[in-house]
MARTORTI-804818 format. One record per residue: x, y, z of N, C-alpha, C in turn. Coordinates in steps of 0.2 Angstrom, whole numbers, plus 5000, padded with zeros to 4 digits. Layout:
BEGIN
XYZXYZXYZ...
***
This chain:
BEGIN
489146995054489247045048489147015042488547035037488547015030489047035026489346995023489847005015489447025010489047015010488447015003488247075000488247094993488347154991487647184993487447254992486847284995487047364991486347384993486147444990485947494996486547544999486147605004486047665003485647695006485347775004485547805009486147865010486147915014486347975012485948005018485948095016486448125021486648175015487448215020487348265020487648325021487648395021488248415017488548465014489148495014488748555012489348605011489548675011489748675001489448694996489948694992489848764988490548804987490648844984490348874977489748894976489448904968489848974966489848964959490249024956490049114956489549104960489049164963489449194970489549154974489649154980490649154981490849144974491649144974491549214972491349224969491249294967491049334970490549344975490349404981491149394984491349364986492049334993492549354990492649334982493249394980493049444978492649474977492349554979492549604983492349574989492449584998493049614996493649594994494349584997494749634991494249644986494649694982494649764983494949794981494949884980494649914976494449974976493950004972494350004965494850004963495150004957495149954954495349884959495349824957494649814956494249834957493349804957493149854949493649894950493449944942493749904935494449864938494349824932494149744932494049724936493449624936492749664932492449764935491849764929492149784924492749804921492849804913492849744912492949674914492949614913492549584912491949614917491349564916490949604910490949684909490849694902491049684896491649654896491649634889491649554889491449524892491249434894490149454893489849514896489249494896488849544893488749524888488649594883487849604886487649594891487049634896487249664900487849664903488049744907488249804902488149864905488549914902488749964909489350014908489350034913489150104911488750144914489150214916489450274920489350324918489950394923489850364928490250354935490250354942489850414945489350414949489050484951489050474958489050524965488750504969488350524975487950474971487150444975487250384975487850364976487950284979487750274984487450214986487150184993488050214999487850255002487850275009487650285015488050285019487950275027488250315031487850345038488450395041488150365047488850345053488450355061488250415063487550395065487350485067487350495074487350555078487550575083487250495089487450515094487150495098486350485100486050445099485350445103484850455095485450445089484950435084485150345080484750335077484850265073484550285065485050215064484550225055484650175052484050135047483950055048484750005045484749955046485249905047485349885040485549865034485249855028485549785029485549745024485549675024486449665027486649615026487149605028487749575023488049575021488549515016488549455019488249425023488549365026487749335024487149385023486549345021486549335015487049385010486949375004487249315004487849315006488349265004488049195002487549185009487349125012486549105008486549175007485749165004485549134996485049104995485149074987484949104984485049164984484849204977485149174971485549164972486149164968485949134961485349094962485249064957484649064953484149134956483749134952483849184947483449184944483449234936482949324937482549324944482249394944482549434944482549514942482449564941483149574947483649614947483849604953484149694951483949694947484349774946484349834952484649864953484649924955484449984955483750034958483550074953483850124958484150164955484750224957484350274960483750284956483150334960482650324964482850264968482350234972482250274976481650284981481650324988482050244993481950214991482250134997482850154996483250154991483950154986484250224990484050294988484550354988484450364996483750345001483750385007483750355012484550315010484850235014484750285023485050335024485350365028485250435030485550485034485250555033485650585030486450565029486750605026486850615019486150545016485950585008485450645008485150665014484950715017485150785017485650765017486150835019486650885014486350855009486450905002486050904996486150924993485750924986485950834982486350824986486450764980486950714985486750744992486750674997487650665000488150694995488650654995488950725000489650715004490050735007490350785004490350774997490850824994491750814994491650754991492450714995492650714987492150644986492350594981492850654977492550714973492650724968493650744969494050754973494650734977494750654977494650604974494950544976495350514965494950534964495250514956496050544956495950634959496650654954496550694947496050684944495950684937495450754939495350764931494550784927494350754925494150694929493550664924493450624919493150584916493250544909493650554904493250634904493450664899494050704898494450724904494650774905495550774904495850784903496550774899497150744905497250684902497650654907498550674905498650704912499250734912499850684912499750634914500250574916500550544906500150564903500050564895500650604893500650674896501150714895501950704897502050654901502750634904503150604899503850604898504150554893504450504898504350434893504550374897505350384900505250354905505850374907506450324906506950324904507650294901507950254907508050194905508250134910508950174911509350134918509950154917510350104912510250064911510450014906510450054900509950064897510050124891510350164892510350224895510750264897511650264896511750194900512550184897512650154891512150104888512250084883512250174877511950194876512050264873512750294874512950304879513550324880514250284880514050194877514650164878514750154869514150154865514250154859514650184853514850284856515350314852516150284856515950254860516850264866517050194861516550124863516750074861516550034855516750004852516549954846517049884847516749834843516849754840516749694849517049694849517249644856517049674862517449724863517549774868516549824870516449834863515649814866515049784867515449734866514949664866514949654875515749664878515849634885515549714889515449774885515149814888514549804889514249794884513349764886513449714891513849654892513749604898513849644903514249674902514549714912513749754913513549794907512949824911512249784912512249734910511749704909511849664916512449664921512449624927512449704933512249754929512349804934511549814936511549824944510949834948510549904947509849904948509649984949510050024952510449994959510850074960511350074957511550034951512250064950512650034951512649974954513249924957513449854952513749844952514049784945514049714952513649654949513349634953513549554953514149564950514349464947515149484946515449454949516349454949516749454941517249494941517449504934517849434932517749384935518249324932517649284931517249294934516549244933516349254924516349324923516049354919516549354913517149344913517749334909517749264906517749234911517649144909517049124906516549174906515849164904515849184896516249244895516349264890516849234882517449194887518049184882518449224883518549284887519149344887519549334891520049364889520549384894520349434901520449414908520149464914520349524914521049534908521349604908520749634904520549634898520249644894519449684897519249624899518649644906518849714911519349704914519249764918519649804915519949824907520049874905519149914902518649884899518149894899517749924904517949894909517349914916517849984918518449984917518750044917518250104915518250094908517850144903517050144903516850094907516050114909516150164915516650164921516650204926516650294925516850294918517050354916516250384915515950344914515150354913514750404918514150444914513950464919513250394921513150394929513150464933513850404935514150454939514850434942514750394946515250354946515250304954515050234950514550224944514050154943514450124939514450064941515050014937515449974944515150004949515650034957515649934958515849894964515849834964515549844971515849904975515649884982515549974983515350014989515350044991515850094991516550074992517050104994517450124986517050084981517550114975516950144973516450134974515750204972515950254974516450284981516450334983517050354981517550324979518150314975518050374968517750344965517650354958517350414959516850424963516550514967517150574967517450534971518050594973518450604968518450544962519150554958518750594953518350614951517750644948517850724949517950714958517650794961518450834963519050774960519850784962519950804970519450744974519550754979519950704982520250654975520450594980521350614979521450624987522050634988522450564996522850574997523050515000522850495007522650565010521850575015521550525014520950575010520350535007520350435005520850435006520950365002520850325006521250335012521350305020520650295020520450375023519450365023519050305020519150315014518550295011518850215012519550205012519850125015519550095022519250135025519050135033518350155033517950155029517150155030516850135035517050045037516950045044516850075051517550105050518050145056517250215058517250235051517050295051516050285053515750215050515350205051515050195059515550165063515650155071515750215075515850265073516050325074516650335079517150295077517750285079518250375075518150415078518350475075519050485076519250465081519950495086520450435082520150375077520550345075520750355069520150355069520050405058520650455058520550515061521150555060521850535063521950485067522850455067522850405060522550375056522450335051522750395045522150455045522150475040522750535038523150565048523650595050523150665046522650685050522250755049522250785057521850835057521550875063521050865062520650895067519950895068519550925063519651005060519451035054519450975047520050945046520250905039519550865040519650835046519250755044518450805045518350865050517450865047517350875041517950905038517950925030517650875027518150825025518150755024517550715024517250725029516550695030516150735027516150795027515850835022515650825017516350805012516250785007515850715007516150665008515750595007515050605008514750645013513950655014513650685007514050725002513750754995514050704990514250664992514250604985513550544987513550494980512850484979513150404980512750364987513050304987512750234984512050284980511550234974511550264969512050264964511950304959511550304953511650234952510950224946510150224948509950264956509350254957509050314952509250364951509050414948508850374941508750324937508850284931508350234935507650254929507550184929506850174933506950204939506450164944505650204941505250154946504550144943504150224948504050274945503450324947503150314954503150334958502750304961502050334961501750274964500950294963500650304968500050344967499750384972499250344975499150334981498450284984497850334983497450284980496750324979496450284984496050314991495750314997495050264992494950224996494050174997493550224999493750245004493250285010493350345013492750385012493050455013492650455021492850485026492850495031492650575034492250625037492150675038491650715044492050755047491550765053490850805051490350785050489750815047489150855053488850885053488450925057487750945053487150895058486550875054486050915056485750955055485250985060485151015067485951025069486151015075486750995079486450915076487050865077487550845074488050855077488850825074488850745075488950725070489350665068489950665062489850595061490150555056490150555049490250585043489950555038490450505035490250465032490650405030490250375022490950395017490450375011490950355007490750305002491150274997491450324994492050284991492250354985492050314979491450334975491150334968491450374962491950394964492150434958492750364954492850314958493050244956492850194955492250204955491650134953491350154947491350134943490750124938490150124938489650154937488950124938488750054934488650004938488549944934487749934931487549924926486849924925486749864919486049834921485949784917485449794909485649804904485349794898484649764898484149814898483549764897483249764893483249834889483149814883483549784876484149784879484349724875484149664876484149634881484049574883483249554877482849594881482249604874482249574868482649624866482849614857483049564858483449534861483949444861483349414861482849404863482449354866481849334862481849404860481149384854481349354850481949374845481949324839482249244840482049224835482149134835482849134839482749064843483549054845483148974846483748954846484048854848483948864856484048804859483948774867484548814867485148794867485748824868485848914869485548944863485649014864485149024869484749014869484149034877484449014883484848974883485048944889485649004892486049014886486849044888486349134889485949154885485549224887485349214894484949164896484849164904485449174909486049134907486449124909486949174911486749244905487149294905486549344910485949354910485549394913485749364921485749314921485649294931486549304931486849294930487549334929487449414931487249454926487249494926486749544933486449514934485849504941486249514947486349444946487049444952487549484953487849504947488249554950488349614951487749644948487449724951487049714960486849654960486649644967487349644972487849604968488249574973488949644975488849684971489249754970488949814975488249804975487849854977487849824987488049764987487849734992488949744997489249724993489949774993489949834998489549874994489749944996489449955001488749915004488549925010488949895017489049835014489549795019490149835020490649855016491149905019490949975025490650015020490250055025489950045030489949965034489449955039490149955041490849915041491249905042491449955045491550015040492150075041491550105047491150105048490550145052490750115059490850055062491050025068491550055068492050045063492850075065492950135066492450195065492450255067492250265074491450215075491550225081491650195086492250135086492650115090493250165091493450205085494150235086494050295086493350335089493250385087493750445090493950425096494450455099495250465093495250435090495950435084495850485080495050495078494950525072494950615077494650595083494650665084495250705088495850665090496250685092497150665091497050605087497650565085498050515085498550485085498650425085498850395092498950445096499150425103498350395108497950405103497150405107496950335103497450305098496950255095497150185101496550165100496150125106496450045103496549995106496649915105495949875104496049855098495349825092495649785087495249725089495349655085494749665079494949615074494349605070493749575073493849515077493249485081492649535084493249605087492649635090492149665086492449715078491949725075491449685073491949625069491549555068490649565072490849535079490449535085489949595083490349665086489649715084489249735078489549705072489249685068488749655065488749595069488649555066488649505062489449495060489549465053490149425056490349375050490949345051491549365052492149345055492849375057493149375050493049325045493349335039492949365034492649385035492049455031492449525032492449535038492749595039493449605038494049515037494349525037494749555029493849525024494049535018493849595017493349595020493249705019493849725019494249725025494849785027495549765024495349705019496149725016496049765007496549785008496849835001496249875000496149915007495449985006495950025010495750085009496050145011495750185013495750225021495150275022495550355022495250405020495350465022494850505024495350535029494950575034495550635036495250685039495650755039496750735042496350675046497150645047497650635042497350615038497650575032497650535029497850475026497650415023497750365028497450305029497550265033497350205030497650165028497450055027496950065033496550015033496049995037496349945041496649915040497149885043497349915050497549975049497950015053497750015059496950005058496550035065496549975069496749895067496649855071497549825074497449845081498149835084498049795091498649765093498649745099498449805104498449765111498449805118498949805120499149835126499649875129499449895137499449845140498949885148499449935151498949965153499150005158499550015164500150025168500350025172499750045178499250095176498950125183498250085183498250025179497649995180497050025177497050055172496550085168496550045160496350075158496150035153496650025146496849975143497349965140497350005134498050015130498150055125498450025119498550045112498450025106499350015107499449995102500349955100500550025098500150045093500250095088500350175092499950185098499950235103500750225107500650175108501450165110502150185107501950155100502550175095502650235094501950285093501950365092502150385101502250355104502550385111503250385109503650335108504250315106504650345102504350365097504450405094504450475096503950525098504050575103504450585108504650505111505150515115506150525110506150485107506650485102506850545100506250575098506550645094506550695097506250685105506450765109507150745116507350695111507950695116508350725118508850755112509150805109509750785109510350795115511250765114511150715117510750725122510550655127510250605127510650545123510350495120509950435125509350445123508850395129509150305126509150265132509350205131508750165132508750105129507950075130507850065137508150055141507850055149507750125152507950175149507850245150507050255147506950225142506350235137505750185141505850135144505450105150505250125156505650185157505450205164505150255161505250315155504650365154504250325152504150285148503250265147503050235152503450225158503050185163502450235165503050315166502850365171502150385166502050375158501750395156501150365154501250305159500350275162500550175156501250175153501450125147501550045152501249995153501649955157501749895150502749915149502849895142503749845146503749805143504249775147504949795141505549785142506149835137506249805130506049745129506149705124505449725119505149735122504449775118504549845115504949885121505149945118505849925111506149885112506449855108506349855103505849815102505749775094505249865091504849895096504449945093504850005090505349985093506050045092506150025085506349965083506649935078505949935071505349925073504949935070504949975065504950055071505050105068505550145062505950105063506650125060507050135062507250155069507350195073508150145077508750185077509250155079509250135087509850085088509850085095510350155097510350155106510550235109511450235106511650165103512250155102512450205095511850185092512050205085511850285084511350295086511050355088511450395092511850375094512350405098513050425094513250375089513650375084513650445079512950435078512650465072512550545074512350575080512550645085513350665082513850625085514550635085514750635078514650595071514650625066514350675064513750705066513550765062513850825067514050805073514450855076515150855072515350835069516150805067516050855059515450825057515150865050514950945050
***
């Protein structure tokens, strides 16, 4: 073996990520909203895009009936892979093409191709059209709220240690940090402290200030002057009451049968989170990726399946600016970063436009692997893995797997995650062909709720899904039970005997 220095020449291979290809990958995996703001980003970074009004004659796709086809378009995995990425031609998209608008037949099937969905996914009117959400007044923290109300009660000291006590109270209303922790923090006397948290109690809403539960529903009653030396026992046994230990509740509480369902009465109309009403965040409405719809073509029923455009921008690339940039005098530098911005700008009308067909190829297998779900319901939805679409596809497991997160599809059923539709099996006791996780938990559930006083026990709930073709071992009804939400026959059983009791 020579020691002697030298000079070798070898060739390698690797994979390496260009900023073209980072970008189609996180594309894939956004949402129509989130891909609405990366283009207000990329329009104000490339002053060769411009967007406008979303319309739709977006590239769509519908599976058509049986015994019909219609052509395959490129794939995302050949863009991904493909080296476009780096030249500088023409890549735009011409929105009136006959190649472009007559992807399919169901731009056929109206004046303007589209389902008649989209215009249903925004919410709004439009650009232009007056945003109601504008009209609402911001809503008042509960922190505010007490603060407003503690500052005619208290001054000097006294509301100095009131802002600390609400500043350690939680969204519901609960005071979340021990009053000697919070005394020694301060400098004060602990009397001092719980004479102030005294006078936050007095506050609306009632109950917040509360440290545990039982003085939440404490401060309710002394409110509603229903705390009498009954009530007191009760709400000192919450436990008892929770167990549904009823026959011991009333020797504690020394009532009858009438006192205590009274009694329970009331605690069910008191509020055991009272500062949720304070504070919390709107909820937001899901605006659906894919609109889903039973279509009928000449005859034939199908599928129609079409993006929802009323949440994409039309991305387009400036060419006659680019013009103007390029005629007059520039440096090496300026011609470079204008090339840089057009192949940029190239790429990402391609890589957007190539998006919307990958998904739709996606949600198009998904319709017709689960076409039984769309046309019957959730007890019909079939067991399907990524791999399989992947496989009928012909694309990669992690392609589909970025398509199908944070997209939404609607369809006459309702909204559904894309997500939704891939779930484990479940075989069949009769030796037919196995069933979705999901088919099973909609079993469970319909078994659950037609039970009525006769509380089904999980090995009761095994022997009907057995009968009902389920071969599901108890532990599985179990966890799906729990999934749900859905209590054991114990507490379910509790829960009966309390609204009996109420």
């Amino acid at each position: 073996m020579s020691l002697a220095p030298r000079l070798d020449l070898r060739q390698s291979q690797s994979l390496v990520m260009t900023p073209q290809l980072q970008q189609a990958i996180r594309l894939l995996a956004l949402s129509n909203l989130e891909v609405e703001g990366f283009i207000a980003e990329e329009i104000e970074r490339n002053p060769l895009l411009e967007a406008s009004a979303p319309e739709d004659d977006g590239p769509t796709l519908e599976r058509e009936p049986p015994g019909e086809s219609s052509a395959d378009p490129a794939t995302a995995d050949q863009l991904l892979m493909g080296g476009a990425a780096t030249g500088e031609a023409s890549l735009d998209v011409d929105f009136s093409a006959e190649s472009f608008h007559h992807d399919s037949p169901v731009d056929g099937a109206g004046m303007d191709g589209s389902l008649g969905l989209s215009g249903a996914s925004s919410g709004g009117m439009g650009e232009d059209g007056p945003d109601f959400d504008s009209f609402a007044a911001a809503d008042t923290s509960l922190a505010d709220h007490l603060m407003a109300q503690a500052g005619p009660v208290l001054a000097g000291p006294d509301l100095m240690i009131a802002a600390h006590l609400i500043d350690q109270i939680d969204e519901c209303g609960y005071l979340t940090v021990p009053l000697l922790e919070l005394a020694n923090r301060l400098g004060v006397p602990l009397a001092r402290v719980e004479q102030v948290l005294g006078v936050i109690h007095t506050f609306e809403p009632t109950g917040v200030g509360a440290r545990n539960l039982a003085e939440c529903l404490k401060l309710q009653a002394i409110e509603a002057d229903r705390y009498d030396p009954c009530m007191a026992r009760l709400i000192d046994n919450l436990d008892l009451l929770a167990r549904g230990e009823l026959a011991r509740l009333k020797r504690i509480c020394d009532v009858d049968d009438e006192d205590m369902a009274d009694m329970i009465r009331e605690l069910r109309g008191y509020d055991p989170k009272p500062g949720c009403r304070f504070g919390g965040e709107p909820a937001q409405a899901v605006t659906p990726d894919i609109f889903v719809a039973r279509r009928t073509i000449g005859g034939k029923t199908g599928w129609g399946i079409e993006i929802n455009a009323a949440t994409l921008p039309r991305l387009l690339v400036n060419r006659g600016y680019y013009v103007e940039l390029s005629g007059g005098e520039q440096d090496k530098a300026s011609k470079a970063w204008l090339g840089d911005m057009l192949a940029s700008a190239n790429w990402l009308v391609k890589a957007l436009d190539q998006r919307q067909r990958t998904i739709i190829k996606v949600a198009t297998e998904i319709v017709k692997q689960q076409e039984a779900f769309f046309l019957h319901g959730v007890a019909h939805l079939k067991p399907m893995t990524l791999r399989q679409v992947a496989d009928a596809i012909e694309m990669h497991e992690s392609t589909v797997s970025r398509v199908t997160s944070n997209k939404y599809l609607s369809c006459a059923r309702g909204l559904y995650e894309l997500k939704f539709f891939f779930t484990s099996a479940i075989q069949s006791s009769e030796g037919g062909d196995a069933v979705s996780a999901q088919a099973v938990k909609a079993a469970i559930r319909a078994l659950i709720g037609a039970e009525g006083s006769k509380i089904l026990s999980d090995d009761t709930l095994v022997e009907q899904l057995n009968a009902k073709g389920f071969d599901i071992a108890r532990r599985t009804v179990a966890k799906y039970r729990e999934a749900l939400g859905i209590g054991s026959s114990v507490q379910r059983r509790r829960a009966k005997a309390l609204e009996g009791a109420g």
